[in-house]
C-alpha positions as CSV (number, residue, x, y, z in Angstrom):
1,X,41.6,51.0,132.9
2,X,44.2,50.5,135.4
3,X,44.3,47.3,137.8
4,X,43.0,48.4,140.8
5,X,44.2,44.8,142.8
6,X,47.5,45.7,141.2
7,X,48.0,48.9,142.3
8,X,46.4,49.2,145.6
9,X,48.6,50.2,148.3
10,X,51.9,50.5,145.7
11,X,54.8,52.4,146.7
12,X,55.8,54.2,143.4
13,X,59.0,55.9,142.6
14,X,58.8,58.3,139.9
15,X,61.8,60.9,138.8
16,X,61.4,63.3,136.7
17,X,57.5,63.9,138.4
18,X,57.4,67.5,137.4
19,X,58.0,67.4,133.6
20,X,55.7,66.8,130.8
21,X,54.7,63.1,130.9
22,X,56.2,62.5,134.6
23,X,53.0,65.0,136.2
24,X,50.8,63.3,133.8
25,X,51.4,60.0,135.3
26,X,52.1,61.6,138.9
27,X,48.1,62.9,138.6
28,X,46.8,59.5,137.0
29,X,48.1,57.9,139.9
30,X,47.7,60.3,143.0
31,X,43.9,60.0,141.7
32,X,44.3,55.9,141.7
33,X,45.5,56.6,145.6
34,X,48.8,55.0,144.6
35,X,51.4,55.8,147.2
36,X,53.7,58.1,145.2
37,X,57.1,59.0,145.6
38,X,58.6,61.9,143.7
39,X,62.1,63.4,142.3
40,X,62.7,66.5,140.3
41,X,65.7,69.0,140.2
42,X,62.9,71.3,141.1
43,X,59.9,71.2,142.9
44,X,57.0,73.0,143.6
45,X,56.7,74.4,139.8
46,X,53.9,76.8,138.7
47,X,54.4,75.4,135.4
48,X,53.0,71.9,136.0
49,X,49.6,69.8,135.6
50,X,50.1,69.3,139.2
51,X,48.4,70.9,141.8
52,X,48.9,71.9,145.7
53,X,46.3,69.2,146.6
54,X,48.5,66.9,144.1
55,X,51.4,67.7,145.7
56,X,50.5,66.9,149.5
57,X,49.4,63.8,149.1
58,X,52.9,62.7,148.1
59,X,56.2,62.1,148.9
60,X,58.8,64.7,147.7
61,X,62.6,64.9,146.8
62,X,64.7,67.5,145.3
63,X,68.0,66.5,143.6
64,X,69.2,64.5,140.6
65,X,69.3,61.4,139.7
66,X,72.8,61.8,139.2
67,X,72.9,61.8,143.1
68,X,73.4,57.6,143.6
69,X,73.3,58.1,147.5
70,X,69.8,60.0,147.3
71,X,68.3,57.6,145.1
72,X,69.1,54.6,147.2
73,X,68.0,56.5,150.4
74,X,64.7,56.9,148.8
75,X,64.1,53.8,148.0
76,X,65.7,52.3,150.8
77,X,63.7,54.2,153.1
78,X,60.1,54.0,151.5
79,X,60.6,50.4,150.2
80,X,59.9,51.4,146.6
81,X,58.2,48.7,144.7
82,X,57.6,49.9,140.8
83,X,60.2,52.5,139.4
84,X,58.8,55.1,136.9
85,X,62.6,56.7,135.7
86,X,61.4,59.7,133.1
87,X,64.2,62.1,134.4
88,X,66.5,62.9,131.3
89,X,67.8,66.1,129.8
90,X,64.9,65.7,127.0
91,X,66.1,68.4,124.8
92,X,67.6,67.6,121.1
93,X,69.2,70.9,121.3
94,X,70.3,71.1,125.0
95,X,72.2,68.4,125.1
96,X,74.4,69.0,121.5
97,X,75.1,72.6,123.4
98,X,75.8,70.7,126.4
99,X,76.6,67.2,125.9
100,X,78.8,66.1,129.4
101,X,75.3,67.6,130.8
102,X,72.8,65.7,128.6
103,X,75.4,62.1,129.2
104,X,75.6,63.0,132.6
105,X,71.7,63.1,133.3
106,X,70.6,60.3,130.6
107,X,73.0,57.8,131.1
108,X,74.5,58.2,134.6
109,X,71.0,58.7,136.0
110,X,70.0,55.5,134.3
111,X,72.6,53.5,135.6
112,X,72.4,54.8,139.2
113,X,68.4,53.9,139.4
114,X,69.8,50.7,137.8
115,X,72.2,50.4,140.4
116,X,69.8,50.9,143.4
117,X,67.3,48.6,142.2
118,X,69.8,46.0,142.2
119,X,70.8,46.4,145.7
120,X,67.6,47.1,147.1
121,X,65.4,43.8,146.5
122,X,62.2,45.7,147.8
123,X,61.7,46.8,143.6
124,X,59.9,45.0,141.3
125,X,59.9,46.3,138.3
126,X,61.3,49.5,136.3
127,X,60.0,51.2,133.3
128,X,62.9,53.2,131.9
129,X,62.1,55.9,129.6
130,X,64.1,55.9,125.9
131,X,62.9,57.4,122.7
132,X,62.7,56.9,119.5
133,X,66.0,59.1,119.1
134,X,67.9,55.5,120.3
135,X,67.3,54.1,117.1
136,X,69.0,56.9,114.9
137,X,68.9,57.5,111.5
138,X,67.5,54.2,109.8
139,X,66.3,53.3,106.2
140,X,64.1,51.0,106.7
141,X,60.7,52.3,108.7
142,X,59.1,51.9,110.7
143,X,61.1,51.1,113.9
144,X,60.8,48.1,115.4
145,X,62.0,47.1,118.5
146,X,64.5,45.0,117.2
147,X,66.3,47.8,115.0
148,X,69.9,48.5,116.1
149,X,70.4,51.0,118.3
150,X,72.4,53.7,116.6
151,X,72.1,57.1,117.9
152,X,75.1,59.2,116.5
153,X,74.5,62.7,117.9
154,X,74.8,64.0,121.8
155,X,70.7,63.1,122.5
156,X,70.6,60.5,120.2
157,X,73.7,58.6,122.0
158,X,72.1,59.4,125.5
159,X,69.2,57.1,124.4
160,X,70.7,54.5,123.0
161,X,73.2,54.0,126.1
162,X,70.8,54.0,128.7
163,X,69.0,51.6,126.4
164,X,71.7,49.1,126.7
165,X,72.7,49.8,130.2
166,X,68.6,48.8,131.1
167,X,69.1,45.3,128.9
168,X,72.6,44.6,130.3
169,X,71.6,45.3,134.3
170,X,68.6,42.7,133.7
171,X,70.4,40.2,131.5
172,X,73.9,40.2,134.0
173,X,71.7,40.6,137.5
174,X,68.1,40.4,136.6
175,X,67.3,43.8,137.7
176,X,63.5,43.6,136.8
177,X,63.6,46.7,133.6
178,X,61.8,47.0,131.0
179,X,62.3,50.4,128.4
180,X,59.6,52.3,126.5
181,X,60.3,54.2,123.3
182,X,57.5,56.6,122.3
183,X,57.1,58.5,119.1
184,X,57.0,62.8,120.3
185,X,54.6,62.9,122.7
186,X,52.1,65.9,123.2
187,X,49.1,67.3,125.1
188,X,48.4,69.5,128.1
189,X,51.0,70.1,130.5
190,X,53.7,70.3,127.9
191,X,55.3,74.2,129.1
192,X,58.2,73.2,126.3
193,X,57.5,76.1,123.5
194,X,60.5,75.2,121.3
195,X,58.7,71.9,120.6
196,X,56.5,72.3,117.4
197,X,52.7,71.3,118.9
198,X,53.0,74.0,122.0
199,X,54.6,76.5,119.9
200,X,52.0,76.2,116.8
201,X,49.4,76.8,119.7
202,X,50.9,79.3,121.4
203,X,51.5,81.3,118.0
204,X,48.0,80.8,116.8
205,X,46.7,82.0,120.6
206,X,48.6,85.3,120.3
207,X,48.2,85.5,116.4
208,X,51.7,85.6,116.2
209,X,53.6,84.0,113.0
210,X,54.7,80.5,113.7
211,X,58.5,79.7,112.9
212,X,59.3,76.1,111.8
213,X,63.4,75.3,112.3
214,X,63.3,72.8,109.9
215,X,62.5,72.6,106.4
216,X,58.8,70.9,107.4
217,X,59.6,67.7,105.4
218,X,60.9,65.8,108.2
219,X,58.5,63.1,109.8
220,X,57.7,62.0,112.8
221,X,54.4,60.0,114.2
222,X,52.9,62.4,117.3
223,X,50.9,60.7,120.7
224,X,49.0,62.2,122.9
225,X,50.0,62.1,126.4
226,X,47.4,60.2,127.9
227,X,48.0,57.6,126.1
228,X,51.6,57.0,126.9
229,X,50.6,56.8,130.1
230,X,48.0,54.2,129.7
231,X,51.5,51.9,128.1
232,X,53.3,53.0,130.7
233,X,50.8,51.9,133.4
234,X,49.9,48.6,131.4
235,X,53.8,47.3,131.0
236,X,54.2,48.0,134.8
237,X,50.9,45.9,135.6
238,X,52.0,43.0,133.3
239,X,55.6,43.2,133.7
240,X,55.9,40.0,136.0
241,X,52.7,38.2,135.1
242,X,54.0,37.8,131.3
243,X,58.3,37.6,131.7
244,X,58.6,41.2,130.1
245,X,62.0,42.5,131.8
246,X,64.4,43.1,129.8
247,X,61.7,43.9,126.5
248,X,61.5,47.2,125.4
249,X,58.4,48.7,123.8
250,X,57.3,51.1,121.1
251,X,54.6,53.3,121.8
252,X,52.8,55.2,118.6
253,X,49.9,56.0,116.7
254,X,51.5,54.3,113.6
255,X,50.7,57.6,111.7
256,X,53.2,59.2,110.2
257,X,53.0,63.1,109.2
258,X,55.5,65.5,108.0
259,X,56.1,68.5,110.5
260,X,54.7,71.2,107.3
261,X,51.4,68.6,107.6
262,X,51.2,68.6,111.0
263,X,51.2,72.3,111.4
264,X,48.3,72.6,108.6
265,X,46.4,70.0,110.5
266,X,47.1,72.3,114.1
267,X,45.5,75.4,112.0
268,X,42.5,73.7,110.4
269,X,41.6,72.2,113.7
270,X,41.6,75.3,115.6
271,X,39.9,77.5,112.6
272,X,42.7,79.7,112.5
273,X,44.5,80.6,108.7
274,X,48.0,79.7,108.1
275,X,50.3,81.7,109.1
276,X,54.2,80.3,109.3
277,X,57.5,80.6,108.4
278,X,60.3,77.7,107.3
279,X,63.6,78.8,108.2
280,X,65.4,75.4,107.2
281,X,67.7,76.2,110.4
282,X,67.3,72.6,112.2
283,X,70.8,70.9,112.4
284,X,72.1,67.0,113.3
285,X,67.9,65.6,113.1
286,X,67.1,62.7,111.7
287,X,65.1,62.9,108.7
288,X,62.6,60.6,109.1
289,X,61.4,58.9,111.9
290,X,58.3,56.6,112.9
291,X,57.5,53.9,114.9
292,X,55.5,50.0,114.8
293,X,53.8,50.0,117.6
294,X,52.5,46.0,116.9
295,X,54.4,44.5,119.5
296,X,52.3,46.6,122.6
297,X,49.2,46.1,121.1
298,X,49.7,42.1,120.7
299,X,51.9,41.8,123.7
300,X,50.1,44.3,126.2
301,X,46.9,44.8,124.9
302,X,47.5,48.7,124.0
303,X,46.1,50.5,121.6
304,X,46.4,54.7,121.7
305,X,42.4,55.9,122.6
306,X,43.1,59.1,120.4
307,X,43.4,59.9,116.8
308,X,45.9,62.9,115.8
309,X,43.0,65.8,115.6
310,X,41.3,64.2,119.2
311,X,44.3,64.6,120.7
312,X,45.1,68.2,118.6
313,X,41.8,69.7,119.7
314,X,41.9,68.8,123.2
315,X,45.6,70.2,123.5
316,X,44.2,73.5,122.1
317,X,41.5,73.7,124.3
318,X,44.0,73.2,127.3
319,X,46.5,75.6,126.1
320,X,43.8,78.2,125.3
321,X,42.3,78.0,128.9
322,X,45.9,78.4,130.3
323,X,47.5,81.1,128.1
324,X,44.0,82.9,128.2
325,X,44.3,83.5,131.6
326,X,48.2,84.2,131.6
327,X,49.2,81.2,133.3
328,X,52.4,79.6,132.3
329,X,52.2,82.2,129.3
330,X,55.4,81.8,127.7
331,X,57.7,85.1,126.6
332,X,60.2,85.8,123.5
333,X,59.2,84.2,120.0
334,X,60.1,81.2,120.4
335,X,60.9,78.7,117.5
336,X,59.0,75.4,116.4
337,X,60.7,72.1,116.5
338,X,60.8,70.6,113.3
């Protein structure tokens, strides 16, 4: 339940407001009546949880946040008091096709909302966006917060910089940032078919066989979306009441599963009969990955609100009520991450 005292009459900042998590939070708070400010490299998208009535009752900006000037403008101008920054080239693959790209967005854009916020004494407090990718390859699981950060690949390195840019701007000038790192998130509004949940649905939608990159023995814990953004909302909220700048929190479900599980689970939950294909294409992943998530639910009271199949079955149900009426109805085979 968000804080209503808090939150009434906030001018919010959030980049990246379009994308999967970012119109999730966007829509949580337009319906709070938070006073929202939004950047994307596009706007307007079909392809979005958002809709028209979301979309005028807030403020809108197109550009990067590799654009410094733009950024301080905006918050400058609106006199933004809580920072939201979930603008990142979010792609594994992406960014080891393209890495200058991928640096460029993830690291640069982190320092410039860094950057701002230190010259514009109007902001409060920042929750920066990592992953679990920051950590790297590790052999002792789960993550915890306290694990080295030691991404070796393009988006792995992304992560783990802007990680350490956030702890050195609040340690050297107590910019007021704090950094979430979420296991792979999922749940409607998620338009990204080469990641493995949309794709498995998608596949089992248009009874179309289901092709898993990887050998389906890596792991990874999955989260539904809402309840990322209940963390999100709750370290904002209790940033300066409990000293938390500078922290940085996982957010998971603390349940493991292998991707091969995972996509068993998908078809048994929406009655449909295997049907898949390992390719064992998948290159520079990390094996294994999973997160503690002890420290948010002692620290900030969080717990996720949905087991693994809750949050499977309403995804399906979403994704059947979109594709079934051809909206956002993805083209080509696509091919599962994993």
């Amino acid at each position: 339940m968000m804080s209503k005292i808090f939150w009434k009459g906030k001018k919010v900042f959030i980049t990246g407001y379009e994308g999967f998590l970012g119109s999730n939070l966007t829509k949580t708070l337009l319906e709070s009546e938070v006073n929202v400010c939004g950047l994307d490299i596009v706007t307007g998208r079909k392809k979005t949880i958002l809709s028209r009535n979301d979309f005028s009752r807030m403020e809108i900006f197109r550009g990067s946040v590799e654009n410094l000037s733009l950024i301080n403008e905006i918050i400058k101008k609106h006199k933004i008091e809580i920072i939201f920054h979930l603008a990142a080239e979010a792609l594994v693959e992406d960014c080891l096709k393209n890495p200058l790209k991928g640096f460029s967005t993830n690291i640069k854009g982190t320092w410039n909302i860094l950057e701002s916020a230190r010259l514009n004494s109007c902001v409060k407090g920042i929750v920066i966006a990592s992953s679990d990718k920051a950590y790297g390859s590790c052999k002792s699981l789960p993550y915890k917060e306290d694990t080295r950060l030691s991404g070796i690949h393009p988006y792995d390195v992304s992560k783990s910089c802007a990680d350490l840019i956030a702890h050195t701007y609040y340690h050297s000038y107590r910019v007021p940032a704090a950094v979430t790192r979420c296991g792979n998130i999922f749940g409607p509004g998620d338009f990204n078919f080469s990641r493995i949940i949309p794709d498995a649905m998608r596949s089992m939608i248009n009874n179309r066989t289901l092709m898993v990159r990887s050998d389906g023995k890596f792991t990874r814990d999955y989260i539904y979306v809402d309840d990322v953004v209940k963390g999100y909302i709750l370290l904002a909220e209790k940033m300066h009441k409990l000293k938390l700048y500078g922290e940085a929190f996982n957010f998971s479900d603390e349940n493991p599963v292998s991707v091969i599980d995972l996509v068993k689970i998908i078809y048994k939950i929406c009655g449909k009969k295997a049907n898949y294909k390992i390719l064992k294409k998948a290159k520079y992943e990390i094996k294994h990955q999973y997160l503690s998530s002890r420290k948010a639910r002692k620290i900030l009271g969080w717990k996720p609100g949905h087991s693994l199949e809750e949050g499977l079955r309403k995804t399906f149900d979403w994704y059947v009520e979109i594709l079934g009426t051809g909206k956002g109805r993805g083209k080509g085979k696509g091919k599962g991450k994993g």
